[in-house]
MARZA-299875 format. One record per residue (C-alpha): residue number from 1; residue in three letters; x, y, z. Coordinates in nm, 2 decimals, padded with zeros to 4 digits. Example, Ala and Ser with C-alpha at 12.3 -4.5 7.8 and 13.67 -1.06 7.14 Angstrom:
+-----+---------+--------+--------+--------+
| num | residuo |     c1 |     c2 |     c3 |
+-----+---------+--------+--------+--------+
|   1 |     ALA |  01.23 | -00.45 |  00.78 |
|   2 |     SER |  01.37 | -00.11 |  00.71 |
+-----+---------+--------+--------+--------+
REM end
This chain:
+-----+---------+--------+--------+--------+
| num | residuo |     c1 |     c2 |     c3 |
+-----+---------+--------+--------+--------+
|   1 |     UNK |  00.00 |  00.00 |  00.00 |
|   2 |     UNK |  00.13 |  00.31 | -00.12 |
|   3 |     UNK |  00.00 |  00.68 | -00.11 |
|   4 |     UNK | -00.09 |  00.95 |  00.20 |
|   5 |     UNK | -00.36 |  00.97 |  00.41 |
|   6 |     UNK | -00.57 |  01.20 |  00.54 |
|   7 |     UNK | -00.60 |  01.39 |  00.82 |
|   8 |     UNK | -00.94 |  01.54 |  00.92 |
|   9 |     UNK | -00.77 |  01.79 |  01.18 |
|  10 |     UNK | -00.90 |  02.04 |  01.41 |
|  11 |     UNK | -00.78 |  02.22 |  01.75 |
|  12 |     UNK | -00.96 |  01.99 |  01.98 |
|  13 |     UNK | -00.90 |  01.63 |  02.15 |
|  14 |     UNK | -01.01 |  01.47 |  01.88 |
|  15 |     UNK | -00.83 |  01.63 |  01.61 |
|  16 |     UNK | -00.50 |  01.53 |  01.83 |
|  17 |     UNK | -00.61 |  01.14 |  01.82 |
|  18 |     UNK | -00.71 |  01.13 |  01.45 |
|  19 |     UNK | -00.33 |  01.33 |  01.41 |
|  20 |     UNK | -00.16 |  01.05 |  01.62 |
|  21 |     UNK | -00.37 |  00.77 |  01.52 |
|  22 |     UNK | -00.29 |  00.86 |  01.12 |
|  23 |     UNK |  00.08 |  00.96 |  01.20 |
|  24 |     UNK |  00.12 |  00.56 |  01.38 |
|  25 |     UNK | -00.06 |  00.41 |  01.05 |
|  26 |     UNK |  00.11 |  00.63 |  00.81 |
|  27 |     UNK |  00.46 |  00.54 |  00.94 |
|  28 |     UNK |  00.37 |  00.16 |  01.02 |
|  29 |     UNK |  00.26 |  00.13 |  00.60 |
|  30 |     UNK |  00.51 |  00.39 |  00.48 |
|  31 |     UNK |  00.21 |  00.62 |  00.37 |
|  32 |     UNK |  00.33 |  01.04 |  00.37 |
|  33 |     UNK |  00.02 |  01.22 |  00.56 |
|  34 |     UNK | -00.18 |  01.52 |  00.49 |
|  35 |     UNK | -00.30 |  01.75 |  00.78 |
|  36 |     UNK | -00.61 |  01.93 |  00.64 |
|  37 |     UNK | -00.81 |  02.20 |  00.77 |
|  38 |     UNK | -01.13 |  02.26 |  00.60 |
|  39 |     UNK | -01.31 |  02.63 |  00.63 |
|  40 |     UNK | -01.66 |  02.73 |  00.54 |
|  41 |     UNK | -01.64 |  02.81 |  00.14 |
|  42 |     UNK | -01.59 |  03.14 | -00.05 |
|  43 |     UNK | -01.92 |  03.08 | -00.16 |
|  44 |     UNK | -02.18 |  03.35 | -00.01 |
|  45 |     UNK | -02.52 |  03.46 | -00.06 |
|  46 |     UNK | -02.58 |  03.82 | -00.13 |
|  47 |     UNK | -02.72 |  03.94 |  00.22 |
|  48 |     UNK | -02.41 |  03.83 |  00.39 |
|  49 |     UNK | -02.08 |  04.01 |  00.16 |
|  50 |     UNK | -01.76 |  03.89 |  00.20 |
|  51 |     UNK | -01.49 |  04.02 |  00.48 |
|  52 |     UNK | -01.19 |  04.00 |  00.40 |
|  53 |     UNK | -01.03 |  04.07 |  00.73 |
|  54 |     UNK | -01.22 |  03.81 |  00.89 |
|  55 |     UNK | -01.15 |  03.55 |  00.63 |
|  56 |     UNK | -00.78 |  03.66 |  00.62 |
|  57 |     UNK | -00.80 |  03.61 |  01.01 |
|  58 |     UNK | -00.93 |  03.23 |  00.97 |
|  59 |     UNK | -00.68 |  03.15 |  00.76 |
|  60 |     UNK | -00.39 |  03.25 |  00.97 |
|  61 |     UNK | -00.56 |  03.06 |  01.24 |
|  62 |     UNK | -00.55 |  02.75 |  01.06 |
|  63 |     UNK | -00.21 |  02.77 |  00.98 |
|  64 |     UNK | -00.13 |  02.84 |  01.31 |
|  65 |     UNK | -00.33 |  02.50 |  01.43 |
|  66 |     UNK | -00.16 |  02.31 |  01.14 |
|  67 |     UNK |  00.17 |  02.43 |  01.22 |
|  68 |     UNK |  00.13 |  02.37 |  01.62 |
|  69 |     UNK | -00.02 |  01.97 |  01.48 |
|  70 |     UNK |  00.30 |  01.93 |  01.26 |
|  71 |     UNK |  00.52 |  02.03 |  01.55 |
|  72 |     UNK |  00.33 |  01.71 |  01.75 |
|  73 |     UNK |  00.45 |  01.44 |  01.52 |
|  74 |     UNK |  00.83 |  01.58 |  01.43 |
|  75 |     UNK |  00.93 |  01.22 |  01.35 |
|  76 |     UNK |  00.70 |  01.19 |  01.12 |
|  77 |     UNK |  00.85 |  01.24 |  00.74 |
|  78 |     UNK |  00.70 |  01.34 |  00.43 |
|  79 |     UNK |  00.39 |  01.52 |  00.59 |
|  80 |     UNK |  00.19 |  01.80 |  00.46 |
|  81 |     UNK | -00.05 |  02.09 |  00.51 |
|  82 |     UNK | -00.34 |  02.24 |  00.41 |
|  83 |     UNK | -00.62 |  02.48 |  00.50 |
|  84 |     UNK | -00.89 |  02.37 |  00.23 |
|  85 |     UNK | -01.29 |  02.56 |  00.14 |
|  86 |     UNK | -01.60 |  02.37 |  00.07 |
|  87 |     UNK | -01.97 |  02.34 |  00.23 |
|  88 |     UNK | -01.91 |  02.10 |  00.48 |
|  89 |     UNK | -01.56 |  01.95 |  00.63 |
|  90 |     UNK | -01.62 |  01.61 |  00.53 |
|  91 |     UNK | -01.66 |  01.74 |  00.15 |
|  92 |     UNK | -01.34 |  01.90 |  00.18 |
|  93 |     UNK | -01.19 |  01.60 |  00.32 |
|  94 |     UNK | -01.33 |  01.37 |  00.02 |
|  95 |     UNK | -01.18 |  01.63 | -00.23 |
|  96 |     UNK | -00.88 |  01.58 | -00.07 |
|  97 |     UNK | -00.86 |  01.26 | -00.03 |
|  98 |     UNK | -00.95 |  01.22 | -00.40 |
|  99 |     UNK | -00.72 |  01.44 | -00.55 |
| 100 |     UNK | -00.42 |  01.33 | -00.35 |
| 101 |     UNK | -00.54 |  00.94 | -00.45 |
| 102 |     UNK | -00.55 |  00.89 | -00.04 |
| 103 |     UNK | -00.61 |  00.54 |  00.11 |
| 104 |     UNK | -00.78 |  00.65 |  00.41 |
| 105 |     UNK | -00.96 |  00.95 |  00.56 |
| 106 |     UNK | -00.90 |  00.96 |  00.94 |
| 107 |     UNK | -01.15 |  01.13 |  01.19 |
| 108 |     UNK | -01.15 |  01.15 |  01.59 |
| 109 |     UNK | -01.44 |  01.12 |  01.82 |
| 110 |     UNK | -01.68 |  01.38 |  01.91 |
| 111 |     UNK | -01.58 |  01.57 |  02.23 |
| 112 |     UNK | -01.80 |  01.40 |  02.56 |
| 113 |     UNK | -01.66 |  01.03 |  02.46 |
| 114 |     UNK | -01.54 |  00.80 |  02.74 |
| 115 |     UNK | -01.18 |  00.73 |  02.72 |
| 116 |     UNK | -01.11 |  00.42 |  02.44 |
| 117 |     UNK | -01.40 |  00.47 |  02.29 |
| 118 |     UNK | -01.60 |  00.61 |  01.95 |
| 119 |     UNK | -01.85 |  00.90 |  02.02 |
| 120 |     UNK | -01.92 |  00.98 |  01.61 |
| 121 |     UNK | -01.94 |  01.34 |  01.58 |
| 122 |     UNK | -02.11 |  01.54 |  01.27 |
| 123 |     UNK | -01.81 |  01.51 |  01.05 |
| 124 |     UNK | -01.77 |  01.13 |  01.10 |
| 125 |     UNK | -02.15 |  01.09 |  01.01 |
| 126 |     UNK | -02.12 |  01.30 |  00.71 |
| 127 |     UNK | -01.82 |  01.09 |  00.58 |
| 128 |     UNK | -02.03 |  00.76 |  00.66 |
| 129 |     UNK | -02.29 |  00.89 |  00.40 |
| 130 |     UNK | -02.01 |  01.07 |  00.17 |
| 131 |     UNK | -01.70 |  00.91 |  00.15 |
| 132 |     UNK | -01.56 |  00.63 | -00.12 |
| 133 |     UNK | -01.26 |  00.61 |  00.04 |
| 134 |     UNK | -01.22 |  00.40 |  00.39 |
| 135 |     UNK | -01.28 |  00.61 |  00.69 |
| 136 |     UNK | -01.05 |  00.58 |  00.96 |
| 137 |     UNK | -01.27 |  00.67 |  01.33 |
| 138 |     UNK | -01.05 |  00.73 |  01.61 |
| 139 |     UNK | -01.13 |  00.65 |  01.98 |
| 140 |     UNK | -01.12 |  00.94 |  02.23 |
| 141 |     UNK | -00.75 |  00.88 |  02.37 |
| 142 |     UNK | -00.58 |  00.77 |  02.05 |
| 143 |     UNK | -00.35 |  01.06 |  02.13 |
| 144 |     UNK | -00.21 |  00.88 |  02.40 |
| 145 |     UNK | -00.07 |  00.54 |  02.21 |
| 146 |     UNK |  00.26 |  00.70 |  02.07 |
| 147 |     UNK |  00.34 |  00.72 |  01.67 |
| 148 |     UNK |  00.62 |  00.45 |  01.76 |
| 149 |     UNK |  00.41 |  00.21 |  01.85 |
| 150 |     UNK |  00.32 |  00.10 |  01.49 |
| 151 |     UNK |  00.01 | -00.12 |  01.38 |
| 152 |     UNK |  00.06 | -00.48 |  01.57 |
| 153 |     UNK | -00.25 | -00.65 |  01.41 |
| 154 |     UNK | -00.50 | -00.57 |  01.16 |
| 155 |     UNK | -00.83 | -00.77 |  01.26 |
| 156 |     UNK | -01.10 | -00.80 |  00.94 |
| 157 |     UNK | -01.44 | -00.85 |  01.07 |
| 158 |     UNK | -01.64 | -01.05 |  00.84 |
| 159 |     UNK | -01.98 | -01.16 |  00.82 |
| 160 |     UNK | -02.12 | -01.38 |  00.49 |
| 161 |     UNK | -02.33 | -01.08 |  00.31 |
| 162 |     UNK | -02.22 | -00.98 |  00.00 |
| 163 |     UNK | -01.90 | -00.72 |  00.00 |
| 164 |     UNK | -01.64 | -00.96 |  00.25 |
| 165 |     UNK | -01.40 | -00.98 | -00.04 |
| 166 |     UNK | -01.36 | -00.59 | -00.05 |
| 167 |     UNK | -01.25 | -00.60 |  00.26 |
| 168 |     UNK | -00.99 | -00.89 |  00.31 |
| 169 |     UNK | -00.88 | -00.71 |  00.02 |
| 170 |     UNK | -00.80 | -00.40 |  00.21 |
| 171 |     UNK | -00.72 | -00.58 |  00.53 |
| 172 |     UNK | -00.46 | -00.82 |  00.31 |
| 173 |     UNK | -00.30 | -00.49 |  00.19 |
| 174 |     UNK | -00.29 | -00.27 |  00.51 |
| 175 |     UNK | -00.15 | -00.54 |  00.64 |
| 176 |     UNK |  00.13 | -00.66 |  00.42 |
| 177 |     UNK |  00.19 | -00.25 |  00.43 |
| 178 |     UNK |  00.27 | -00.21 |  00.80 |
| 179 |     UNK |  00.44 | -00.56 |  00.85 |
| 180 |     UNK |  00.13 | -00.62 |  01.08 |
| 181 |     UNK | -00.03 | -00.98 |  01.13 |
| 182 |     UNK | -00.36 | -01.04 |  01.01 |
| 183 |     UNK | -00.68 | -01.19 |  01.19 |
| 184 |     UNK | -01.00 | -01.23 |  01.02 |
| 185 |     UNK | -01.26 | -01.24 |  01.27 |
| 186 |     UNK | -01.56 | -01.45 |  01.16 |
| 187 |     UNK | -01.94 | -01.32 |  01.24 |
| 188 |     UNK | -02.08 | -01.52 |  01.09 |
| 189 |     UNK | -02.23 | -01.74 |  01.38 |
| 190 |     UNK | -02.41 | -01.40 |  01.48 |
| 191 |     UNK | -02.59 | -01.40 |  01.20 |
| 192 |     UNK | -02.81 | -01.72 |  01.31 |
| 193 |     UNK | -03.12 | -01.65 |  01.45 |
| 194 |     UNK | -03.14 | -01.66 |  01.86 |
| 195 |     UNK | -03.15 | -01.96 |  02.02 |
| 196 |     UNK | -02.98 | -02.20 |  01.74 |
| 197 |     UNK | -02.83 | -02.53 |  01.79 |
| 198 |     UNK | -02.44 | -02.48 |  01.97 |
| 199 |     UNK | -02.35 | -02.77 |  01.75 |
| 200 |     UNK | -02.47 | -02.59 |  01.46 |
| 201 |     UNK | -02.31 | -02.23 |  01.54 |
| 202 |     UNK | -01.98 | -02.40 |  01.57 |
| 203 |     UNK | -02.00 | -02.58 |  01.23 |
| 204 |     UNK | -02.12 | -02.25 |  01.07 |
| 205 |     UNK | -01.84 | -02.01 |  01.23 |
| 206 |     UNK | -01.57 | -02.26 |  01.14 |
| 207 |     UNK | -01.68 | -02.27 |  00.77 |
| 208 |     UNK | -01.72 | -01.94 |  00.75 |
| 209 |     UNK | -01.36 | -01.94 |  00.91 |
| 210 |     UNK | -01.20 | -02.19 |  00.69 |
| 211 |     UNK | -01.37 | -01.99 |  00.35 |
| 212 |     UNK | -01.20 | -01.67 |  00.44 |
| 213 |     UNK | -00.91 | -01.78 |  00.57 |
| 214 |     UNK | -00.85 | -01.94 |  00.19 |
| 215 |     UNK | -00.99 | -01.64 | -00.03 |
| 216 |     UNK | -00.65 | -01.41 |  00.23 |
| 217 |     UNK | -00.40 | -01.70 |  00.24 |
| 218 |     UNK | -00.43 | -01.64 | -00.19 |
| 219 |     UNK | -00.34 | -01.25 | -00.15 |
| 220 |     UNK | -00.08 | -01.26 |  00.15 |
| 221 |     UNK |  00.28 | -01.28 |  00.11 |
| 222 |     UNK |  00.42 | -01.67 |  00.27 |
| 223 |     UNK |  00.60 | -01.42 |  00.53 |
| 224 |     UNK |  00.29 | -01.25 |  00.67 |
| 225 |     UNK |  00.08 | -01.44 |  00.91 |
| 226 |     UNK | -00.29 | -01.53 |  00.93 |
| 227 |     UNK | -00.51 | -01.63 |  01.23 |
| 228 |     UNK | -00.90 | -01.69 |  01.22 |
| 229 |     UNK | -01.11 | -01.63 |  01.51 |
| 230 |     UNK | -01.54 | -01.69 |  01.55 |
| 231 |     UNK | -01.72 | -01.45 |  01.76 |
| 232 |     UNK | -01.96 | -01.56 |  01.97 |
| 233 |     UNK | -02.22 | -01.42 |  02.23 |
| 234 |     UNK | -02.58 | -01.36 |  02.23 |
| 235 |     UNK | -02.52 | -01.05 |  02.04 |
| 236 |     UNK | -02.26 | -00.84 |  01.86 |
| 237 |     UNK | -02.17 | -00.59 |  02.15 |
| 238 |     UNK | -02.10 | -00.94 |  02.38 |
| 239 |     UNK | -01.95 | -01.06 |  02.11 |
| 240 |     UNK | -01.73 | -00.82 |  02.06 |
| 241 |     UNK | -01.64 | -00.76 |  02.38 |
| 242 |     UNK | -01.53 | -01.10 |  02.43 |
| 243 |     UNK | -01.23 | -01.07 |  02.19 |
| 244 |     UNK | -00.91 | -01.00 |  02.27 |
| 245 |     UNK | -00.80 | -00.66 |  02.13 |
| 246 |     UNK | -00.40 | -00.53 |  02.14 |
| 247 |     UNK | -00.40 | -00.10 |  02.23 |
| 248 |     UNK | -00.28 | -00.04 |  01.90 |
| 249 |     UNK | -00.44 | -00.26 |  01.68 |
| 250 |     UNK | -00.68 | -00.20 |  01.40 |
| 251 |     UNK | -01.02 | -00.32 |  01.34 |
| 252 |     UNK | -01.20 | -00.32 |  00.99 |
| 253 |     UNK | -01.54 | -00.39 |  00.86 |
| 254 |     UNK | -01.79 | -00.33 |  00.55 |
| 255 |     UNK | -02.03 | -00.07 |  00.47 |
| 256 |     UNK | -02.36 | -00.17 |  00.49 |
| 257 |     UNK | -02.57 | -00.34 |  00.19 |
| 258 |     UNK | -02.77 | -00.04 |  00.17 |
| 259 |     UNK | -02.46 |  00.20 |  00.08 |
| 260 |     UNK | -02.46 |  00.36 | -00.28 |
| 261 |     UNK | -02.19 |  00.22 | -00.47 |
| 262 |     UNK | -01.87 |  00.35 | -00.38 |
| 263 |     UNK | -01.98 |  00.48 | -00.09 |
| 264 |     UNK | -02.01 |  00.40 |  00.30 |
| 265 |     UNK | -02.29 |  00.38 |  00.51 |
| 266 |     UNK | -02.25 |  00.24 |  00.88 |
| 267 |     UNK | -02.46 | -00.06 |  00.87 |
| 268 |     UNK | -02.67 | -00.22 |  01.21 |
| 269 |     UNK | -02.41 | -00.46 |  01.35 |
| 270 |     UNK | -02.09 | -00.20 |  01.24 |
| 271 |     UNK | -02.27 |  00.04 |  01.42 |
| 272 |     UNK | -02.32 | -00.18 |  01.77 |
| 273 |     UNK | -01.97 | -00.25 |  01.73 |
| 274 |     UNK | -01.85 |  00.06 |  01.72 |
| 275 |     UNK | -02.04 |  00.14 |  02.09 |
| 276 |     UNK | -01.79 | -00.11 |  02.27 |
| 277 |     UNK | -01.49 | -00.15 |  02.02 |
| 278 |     UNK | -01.18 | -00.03 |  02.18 |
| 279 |     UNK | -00.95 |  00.02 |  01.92 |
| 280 |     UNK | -01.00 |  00.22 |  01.60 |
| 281 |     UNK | -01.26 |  00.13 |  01.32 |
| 282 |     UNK | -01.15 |  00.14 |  00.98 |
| 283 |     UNK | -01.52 |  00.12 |  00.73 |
| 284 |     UNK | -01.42 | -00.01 |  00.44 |
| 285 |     UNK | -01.69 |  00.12 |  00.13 |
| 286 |     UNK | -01.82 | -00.23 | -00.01 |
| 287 |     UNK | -01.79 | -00.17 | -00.38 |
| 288 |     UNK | -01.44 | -00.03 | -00.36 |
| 289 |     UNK | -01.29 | -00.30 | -00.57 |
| 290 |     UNK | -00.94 | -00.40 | -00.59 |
| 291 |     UNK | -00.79 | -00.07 | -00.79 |
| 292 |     UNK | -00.86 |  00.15 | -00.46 |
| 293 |     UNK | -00.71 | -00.16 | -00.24 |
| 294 |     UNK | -00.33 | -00.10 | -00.33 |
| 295 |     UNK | -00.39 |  00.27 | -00.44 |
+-----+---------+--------+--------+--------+
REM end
């Protein structure tokens, strides 16, 4: 995996996790980063004129953020800047991440969250209805786990609707990228009504296992290694919270069914994840396909 990523940044808590959480992938995959700042567009109506004093002032105050966010990762190389305009920040972030050909967009938590974990704040929900390029959420205290510490495993969770080979796709290559081990993380046990057979949950989750584990052990170099494990519970959030997870790891899933191609949209079980995950949540859109996999 090649390329940047970007760096939805603001002057907040949040924007300092999704800076430190992109800084640690971006040097793990040998990705250069970009840091951008988006303000409100040029674009006004005719009752409110232009001030260019007040715009000029906004513009040296993102600077000034973007400079004092560059001076917090200094052993980070190959890193840029930028103050961008458009409607909303995540449709500056989109434009960005399309024109520099980004992997990922990286967001933090909205301010309130509970330390390790995902409060979505209106920018992340705007990205998970905008974006064609994988989002990147950041738990509240991502700032914390330091650049150094790389990307120590990269765990796919995979269910059996359609989409699951988009994103071992993207797992297989973030991965491979940051020298990280992979474990696909099979749901597909949860997706039996309540109440079925044990005998025939554990059949089902090791199939499912065994299927996936083929379809990544075909992309993934011999020197990179594989694990499969089967959630189980009564529901995802048990599930989920029954699963050993490293500080600095990475979690990944799909989009949901109902997203527009090429784009995300936080399906039902992402989305109960994402109240107890403690790690960051990479969405992965569904129809990506394998040209924006090793972009």
């Amino acid at each position: 995996m090649t390329g940047r990523i970007v760096v939805g940044y603001t002057a907040t808590e949040g924007g300092a996790d999704a800076l430190t959480l992109g800084a640690r992938i971006a040097a793990a995959s040998g990705a250069a980063l970009d840091l951008v700042i988006v303000l409100p567009s040029d674009d006004r109506s005719v009752i409110t004129p232009p001030d260019a004093g007040y715009d000029r002032h906004l513009r040296e105050t993102a600077r000034g953020w973007l400079d004092a966010a560059a001076g917090l990762i200094p052993d980070t190389p190959g890193h840029r800047s930028h103050v961008r305009y458009a409607e909303s920040f995540a449709e500056g972030l989109v434009a960005a991440a399309n024109e520099f050909s980004a992997t990922h967009i990286v967001v933090g938590a909205a301010n309130g969250g509970l330390r390790g974990r995902h409060r979505l704040g209106t920018v992340a929900n705007e990205l998970m209805h905008y974006s064609d390029v994988p989002v990147v959420l950041a738990p509240e205290g991502a700032r914390e786990i330091p650049v150094g510490a790389g990307v120590p495993r990269v765990t796919a969770a995979l269910g059996t609707r359609e989409g699951g080979d988009v994103l071992v796709a993207e797992a297989v290559a973030l991965a491979v990228a940051a020298g990280a081990p992979l474990r696909l993380l099979s749901l597909a046990a949860l997706d039996l009504p309540r109440g079925a057979d044990p005998a025939l949950i554990r059949r089902t989750g090791r199939s499912h296992a065994g299927s996936v584990l083929g379809a990544a052990q075909s992309e993934l170099p011999p020197d990179v290694e594989v694990e499969v494990s089967v959630a189980t519970g009564t529901d995802i959030q048990q599930a989920v919270q029954q699963v050993d997870w490293l500080p600095a790891e990475l979690a990944m899933v799909g989009s949901s069914r109902l997203a527009q191609p090429r784009r995300l949209f936080l399906g039902s079980t992402a989305a109960k994840m994402l109240h107890v995950l403690p790690v960051p949540m990479i969405v992965v859109p569904r129809t990506r396909g394998a040209e924006g996999a090793g972009r």
